[in-house]
VMD Tcl script that builds the backbone (N, CA, C; Angstrom):
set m [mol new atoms 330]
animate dup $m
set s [atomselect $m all]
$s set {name element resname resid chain x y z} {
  {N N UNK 1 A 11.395 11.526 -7.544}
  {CA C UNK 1 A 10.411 11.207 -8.567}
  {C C UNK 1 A 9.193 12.108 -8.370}
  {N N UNK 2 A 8.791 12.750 -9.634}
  {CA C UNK 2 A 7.945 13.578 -9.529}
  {C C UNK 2 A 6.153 12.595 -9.140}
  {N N UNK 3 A 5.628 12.968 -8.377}
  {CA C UNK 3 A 4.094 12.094 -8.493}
  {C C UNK 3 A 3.512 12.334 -9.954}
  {N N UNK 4 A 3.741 13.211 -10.673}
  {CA C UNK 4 A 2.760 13.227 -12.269}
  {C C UNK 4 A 3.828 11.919 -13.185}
  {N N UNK 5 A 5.027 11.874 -12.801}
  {CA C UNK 5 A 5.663 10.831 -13.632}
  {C C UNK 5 A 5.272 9.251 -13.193}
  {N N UNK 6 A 4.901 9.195 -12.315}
  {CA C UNK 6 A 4.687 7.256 -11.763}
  {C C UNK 6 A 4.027 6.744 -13.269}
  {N N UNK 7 A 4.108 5.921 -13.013}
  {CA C UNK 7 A 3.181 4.962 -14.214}
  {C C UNK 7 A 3.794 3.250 -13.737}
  {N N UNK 8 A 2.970 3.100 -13.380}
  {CA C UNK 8 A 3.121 1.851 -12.459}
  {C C UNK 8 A 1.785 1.220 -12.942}
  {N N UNK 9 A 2.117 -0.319 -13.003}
  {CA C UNK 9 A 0.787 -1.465 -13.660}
  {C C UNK 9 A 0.210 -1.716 -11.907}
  {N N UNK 10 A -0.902 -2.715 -12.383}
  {CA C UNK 10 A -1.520 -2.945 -11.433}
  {C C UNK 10 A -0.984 -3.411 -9.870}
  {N N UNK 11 A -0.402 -4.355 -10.084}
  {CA C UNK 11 A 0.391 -4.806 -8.818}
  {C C UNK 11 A 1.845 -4.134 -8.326}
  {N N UNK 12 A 2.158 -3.204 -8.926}
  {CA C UNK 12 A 3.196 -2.009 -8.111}
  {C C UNK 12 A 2.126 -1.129 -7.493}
  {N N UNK 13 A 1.139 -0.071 -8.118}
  {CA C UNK 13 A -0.131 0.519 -7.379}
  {C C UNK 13 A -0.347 -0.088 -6.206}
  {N N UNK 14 A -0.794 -1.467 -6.246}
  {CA C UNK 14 A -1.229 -2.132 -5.162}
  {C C UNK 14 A -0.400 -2.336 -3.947}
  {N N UNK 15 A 1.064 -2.756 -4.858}
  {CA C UNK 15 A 2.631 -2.790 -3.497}
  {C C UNK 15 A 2.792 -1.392 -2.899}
  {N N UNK 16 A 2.199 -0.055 -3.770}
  {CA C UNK 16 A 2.750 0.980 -2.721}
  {C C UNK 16 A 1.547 0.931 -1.616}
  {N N UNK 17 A 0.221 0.880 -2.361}
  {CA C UNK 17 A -0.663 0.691 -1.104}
  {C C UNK 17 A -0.234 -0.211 -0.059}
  {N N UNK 18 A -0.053 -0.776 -0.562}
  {CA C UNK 18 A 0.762 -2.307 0.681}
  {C C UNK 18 A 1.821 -1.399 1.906}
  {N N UNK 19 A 2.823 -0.894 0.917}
  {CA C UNK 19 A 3.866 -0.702 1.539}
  {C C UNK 19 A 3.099 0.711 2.735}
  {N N UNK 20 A 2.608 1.765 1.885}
  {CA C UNK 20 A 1.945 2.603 2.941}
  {C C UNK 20 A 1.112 2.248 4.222}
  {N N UNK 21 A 0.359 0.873 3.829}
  {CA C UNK 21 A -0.327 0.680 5.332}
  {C C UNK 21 A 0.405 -0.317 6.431}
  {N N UNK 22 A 2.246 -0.693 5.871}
  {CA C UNK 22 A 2.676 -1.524 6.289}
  {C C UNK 22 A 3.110 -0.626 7.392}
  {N N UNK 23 A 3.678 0.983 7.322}
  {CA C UNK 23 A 4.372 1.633 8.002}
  {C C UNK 23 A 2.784 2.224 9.076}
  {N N UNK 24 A 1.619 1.026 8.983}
  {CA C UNK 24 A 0.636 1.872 9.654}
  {C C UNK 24 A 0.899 2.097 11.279}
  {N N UNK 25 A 1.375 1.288 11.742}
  {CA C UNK 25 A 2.067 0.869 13.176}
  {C C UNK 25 A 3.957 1.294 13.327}
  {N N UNK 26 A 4.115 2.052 12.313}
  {CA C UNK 26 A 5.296 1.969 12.860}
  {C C UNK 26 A 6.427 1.136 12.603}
  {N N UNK 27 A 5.976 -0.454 12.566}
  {CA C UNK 27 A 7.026 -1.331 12.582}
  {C C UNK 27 A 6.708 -2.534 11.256}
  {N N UNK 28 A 7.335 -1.937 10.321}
  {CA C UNK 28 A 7.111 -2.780 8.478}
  {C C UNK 28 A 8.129 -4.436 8.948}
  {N N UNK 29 A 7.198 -5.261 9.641}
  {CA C UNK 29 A 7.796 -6.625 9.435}
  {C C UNK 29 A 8.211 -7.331 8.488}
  {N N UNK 30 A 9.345 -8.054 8.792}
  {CA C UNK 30 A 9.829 -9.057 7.537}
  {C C UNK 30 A 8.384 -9.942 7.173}
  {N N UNK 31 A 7.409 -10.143 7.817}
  {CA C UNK 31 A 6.596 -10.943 7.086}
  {C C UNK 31 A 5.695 -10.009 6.057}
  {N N UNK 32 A 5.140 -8.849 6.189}
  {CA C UNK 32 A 5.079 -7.968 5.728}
  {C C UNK 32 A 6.071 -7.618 4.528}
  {N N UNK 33 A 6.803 -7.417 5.156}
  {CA C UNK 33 A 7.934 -7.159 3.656}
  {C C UNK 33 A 7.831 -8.145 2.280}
  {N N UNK 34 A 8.119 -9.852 3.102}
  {CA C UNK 34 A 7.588 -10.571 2.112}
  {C C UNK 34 A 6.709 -11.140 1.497}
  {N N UNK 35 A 5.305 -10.140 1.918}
  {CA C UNK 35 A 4.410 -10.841 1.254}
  {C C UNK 35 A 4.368 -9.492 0.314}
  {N N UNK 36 A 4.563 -8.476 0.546}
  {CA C UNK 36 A 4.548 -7.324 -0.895}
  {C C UNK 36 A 5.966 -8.006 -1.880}
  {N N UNK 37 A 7.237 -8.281 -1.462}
  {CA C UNK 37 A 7.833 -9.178 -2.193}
  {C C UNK 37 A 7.935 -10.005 -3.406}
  {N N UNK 38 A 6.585 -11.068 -2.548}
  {CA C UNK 38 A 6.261 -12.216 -2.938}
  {C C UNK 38 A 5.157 -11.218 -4.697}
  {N N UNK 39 A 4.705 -10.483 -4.167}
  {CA C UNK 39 A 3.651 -9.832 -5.478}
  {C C UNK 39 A 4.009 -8.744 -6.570}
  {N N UNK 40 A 5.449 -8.227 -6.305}
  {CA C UNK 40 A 6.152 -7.674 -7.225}
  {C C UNK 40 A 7.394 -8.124 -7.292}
  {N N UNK 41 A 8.136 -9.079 -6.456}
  {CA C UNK 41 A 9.858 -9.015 -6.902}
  {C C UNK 41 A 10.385 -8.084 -5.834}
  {N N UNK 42 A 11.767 -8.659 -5.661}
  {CA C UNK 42 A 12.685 -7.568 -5.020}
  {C C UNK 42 A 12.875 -6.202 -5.255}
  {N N UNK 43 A 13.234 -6.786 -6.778}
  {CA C UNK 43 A 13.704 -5.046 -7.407}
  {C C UNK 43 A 12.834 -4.077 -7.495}
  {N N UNK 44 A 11.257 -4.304 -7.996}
  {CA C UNK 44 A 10.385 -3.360 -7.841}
  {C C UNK 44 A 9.768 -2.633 -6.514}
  {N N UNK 45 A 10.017 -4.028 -5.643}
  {CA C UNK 45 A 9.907 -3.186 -4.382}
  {C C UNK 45 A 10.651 -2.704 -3.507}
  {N N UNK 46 A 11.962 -2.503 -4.147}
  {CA C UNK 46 A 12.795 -1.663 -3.465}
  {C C UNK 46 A 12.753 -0.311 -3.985}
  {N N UNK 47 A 12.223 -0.421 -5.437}
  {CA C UNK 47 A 12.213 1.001 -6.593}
  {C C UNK 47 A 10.854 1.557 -5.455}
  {N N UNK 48 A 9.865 0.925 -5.060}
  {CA C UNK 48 A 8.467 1.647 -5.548}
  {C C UNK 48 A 8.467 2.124 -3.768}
  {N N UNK 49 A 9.117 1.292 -2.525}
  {CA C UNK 49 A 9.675 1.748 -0.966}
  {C C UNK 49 A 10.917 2.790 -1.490}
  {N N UNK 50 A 11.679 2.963 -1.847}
  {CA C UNK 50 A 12.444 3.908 -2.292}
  {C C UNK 50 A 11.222 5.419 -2.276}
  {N N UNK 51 A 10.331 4.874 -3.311}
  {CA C UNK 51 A 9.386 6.241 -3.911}
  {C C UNK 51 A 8.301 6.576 -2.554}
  {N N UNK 52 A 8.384 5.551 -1.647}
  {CA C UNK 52 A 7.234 5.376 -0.870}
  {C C UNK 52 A 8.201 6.785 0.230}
  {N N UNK 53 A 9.536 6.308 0.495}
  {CA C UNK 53 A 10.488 6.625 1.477}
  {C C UNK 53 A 10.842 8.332 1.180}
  {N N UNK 54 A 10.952 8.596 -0.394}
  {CA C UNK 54 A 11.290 10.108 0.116}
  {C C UNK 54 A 10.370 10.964 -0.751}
  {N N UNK 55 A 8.795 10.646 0.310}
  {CA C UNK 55 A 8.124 11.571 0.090}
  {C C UNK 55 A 7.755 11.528 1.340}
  {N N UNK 56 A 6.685 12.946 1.533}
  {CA C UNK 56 A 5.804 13.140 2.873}
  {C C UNK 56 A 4.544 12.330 2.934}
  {N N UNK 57 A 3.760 12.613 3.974}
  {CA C UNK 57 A 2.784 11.321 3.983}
  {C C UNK 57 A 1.800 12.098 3.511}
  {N N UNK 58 A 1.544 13.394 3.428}
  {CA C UNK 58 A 1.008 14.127 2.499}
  {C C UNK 58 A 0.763 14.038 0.791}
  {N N UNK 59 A 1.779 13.748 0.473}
  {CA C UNK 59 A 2.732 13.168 -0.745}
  {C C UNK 59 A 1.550 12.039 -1.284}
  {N N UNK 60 A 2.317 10.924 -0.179}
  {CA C UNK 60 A 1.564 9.735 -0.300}
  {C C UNK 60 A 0.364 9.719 -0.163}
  {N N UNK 61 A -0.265 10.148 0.544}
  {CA C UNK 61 A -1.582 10.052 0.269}
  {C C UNK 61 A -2.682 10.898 -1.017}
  {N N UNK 62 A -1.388 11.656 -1.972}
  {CA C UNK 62 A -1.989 12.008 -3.024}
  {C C UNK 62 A -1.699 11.530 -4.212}
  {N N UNK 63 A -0.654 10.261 -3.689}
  {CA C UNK 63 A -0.632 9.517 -5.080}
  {C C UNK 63 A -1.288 8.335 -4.895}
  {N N UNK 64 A -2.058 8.083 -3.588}
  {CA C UNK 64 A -3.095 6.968 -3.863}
  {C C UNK 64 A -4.391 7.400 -4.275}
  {N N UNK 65 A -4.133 8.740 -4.153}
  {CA C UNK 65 A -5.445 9.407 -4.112}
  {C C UNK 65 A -5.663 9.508 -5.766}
  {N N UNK 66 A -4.758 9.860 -6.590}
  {CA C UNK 66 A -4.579 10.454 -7.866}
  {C C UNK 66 A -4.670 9.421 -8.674}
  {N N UNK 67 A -4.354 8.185 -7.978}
  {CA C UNK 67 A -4.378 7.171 -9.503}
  {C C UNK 67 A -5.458 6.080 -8.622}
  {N N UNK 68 A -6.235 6.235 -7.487}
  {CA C UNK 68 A -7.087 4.778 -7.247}
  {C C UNK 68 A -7.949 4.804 -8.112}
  {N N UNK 69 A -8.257 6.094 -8.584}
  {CA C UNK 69 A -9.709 5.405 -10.215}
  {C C UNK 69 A -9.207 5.031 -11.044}
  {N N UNK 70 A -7.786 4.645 -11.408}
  {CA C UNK 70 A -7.138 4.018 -12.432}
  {C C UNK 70 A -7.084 2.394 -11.711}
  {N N UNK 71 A -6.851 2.254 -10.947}
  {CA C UNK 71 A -6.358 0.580 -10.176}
  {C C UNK 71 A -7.926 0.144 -9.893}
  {N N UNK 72 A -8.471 1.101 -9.045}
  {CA C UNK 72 A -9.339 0.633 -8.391}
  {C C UNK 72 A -10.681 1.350 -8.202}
  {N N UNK 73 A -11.563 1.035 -10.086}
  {CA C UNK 73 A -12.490 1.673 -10.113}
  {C C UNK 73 A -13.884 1.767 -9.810}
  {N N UNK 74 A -13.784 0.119 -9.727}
  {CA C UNK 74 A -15.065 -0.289 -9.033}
  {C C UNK 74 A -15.305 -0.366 -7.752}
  {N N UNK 75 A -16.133 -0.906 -7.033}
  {CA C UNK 75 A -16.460 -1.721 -5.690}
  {C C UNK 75 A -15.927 -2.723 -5.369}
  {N N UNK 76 A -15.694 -3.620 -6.664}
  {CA C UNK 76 A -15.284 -5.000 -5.963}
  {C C UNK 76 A -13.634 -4.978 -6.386}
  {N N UNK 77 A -13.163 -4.187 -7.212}
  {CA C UNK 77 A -11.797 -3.559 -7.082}
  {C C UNK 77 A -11.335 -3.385 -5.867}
  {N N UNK 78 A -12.128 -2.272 -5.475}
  {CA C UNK 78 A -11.497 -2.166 -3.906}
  {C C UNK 78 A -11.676 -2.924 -2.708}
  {N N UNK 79 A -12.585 -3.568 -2.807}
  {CA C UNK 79 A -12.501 -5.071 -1.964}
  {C C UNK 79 A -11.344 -5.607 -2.191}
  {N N UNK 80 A -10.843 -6.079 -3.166}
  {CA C UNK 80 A -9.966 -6.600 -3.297}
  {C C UNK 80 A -8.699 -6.564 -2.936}
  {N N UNK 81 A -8.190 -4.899 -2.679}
  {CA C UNK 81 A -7.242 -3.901 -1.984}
  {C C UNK 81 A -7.582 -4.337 -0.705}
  {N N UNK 82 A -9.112 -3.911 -0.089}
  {CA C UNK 82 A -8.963 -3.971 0.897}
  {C C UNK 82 A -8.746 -5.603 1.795}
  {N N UNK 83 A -8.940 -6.158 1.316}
  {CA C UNK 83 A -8.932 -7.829 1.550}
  {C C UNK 83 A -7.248 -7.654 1.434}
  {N N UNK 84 A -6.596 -7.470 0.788}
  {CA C UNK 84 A -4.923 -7.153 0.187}
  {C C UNK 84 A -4.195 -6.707 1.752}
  {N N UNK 85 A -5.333 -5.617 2.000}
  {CA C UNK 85 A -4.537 -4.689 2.899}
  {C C UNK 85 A -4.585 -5.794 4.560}
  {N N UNK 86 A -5.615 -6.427 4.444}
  {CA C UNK 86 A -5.901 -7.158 5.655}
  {C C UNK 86 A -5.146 -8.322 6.045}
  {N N UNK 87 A -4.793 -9.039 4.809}
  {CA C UNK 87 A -3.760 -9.836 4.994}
  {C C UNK 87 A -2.844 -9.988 5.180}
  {N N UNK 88 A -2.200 -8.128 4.862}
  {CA C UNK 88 A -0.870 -7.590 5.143}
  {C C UNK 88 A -1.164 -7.669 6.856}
  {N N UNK 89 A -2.127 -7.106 6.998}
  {CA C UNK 89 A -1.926 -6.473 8.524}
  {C C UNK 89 A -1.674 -7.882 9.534}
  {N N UNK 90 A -2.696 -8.869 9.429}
  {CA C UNK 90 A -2.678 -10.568 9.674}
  {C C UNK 90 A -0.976 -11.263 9.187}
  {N N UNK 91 A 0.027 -10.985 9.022}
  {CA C UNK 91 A 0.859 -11.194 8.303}
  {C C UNK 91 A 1.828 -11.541 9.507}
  {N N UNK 92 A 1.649 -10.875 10.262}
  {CA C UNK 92 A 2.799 -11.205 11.526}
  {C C UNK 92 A 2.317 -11.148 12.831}
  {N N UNK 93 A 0.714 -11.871 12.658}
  {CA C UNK 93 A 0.043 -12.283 13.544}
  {C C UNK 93 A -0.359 -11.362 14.644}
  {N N UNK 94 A -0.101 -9.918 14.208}
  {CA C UNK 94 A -0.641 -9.090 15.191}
  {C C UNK 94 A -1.455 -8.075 14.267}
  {N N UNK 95 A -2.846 -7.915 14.775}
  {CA C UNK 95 A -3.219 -7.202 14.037}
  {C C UNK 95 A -3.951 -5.425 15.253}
  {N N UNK 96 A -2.809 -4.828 14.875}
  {CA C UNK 96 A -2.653 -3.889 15.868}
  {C C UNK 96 A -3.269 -2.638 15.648}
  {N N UNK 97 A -4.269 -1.859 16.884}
  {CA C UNK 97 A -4.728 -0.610 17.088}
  {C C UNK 97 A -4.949 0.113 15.418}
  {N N UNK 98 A -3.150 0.432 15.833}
  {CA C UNK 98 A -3.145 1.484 14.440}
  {C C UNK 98 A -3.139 0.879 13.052}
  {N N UNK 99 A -3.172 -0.158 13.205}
  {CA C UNK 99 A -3.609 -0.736 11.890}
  {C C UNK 99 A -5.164 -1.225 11.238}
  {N N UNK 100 A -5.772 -1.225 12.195}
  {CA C UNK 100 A -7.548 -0.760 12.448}
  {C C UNK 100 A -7.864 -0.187 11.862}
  {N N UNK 101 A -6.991 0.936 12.917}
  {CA C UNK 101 A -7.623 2.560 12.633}
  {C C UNK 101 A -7.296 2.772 10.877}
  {N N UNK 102 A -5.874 2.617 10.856}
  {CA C UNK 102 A -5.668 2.597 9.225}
  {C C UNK 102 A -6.766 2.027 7.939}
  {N N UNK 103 A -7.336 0.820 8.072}
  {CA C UNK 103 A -7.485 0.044 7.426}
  {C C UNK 103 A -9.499 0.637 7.299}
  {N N UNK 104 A -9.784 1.148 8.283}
  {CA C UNK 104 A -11.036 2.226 8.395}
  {C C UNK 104 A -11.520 3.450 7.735}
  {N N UNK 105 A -9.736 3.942 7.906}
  {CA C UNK 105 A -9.795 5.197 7.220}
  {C C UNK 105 A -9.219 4.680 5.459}
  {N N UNK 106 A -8.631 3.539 5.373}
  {CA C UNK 106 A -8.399 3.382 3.873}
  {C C UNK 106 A -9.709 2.845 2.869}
  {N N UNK 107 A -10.605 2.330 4.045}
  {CA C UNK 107 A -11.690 1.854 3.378}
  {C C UNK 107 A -12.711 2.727 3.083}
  {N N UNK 108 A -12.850 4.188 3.657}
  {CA C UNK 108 A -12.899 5.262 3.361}
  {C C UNK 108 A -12.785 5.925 2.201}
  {N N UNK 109 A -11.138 6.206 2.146}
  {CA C UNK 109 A -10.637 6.733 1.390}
  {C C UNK 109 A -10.556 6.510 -0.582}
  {N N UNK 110 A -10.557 5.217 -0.124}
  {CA C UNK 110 A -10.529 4.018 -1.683}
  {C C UNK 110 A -12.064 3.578 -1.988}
}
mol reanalyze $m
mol bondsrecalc $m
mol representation Tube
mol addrep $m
């Protein structure tokens, strides 16, 4: 999938962010898994980890980059991500190093 073709609504945007800071540690838990799940469905989040899976992280980080003023244009938009992203990380009761560090540099970034 080309990155200029995505067109994804609000809560797929949000599941790939999900899914990108899930792989922040390395290890994407089943609780993790089902709470992006629980906010798009199976099928979309196997389509949108599929799209997450065969690109580079280069890649990925220019298709959050390319569409967050579309999802997430305000301030309290991205609170909202980032609150999103925190609960992922709290999700399987470890909230680890590299997922810190991640969640620092996404609050950054967004």
């Amino acid at each position: 999938m080309n990155i200029e073709q995505l067109n994804w609504n609000y809560e797929e945007f949000c599941a790939y962010v999900l899914i990108y800071a899930s792989y922040a540690d390395l290890e994407f838990s089943k609780e993790e898994k089902d709470l992006i799940i629980k906010s798009v469905g199976q099928e979309r989040f196997e389509k949108l980890e599929a799209t997450y899976l065969e690109h580079g992280d280069y890649e990925r980080l220019q298709i959050i980059m390319d569409h967050k003023g579309v999802y997430y244009p305000t301030a309290d938009r991205k609170q909202e991500l980032i609150e999103k992203i925190s609960q992922l990380f709290n999700a399987d009761g470890e909230f680890s190093r590299p997922e810190k560090t991640l969640l620092l540099f996404l609050q950054k970034l967004l």
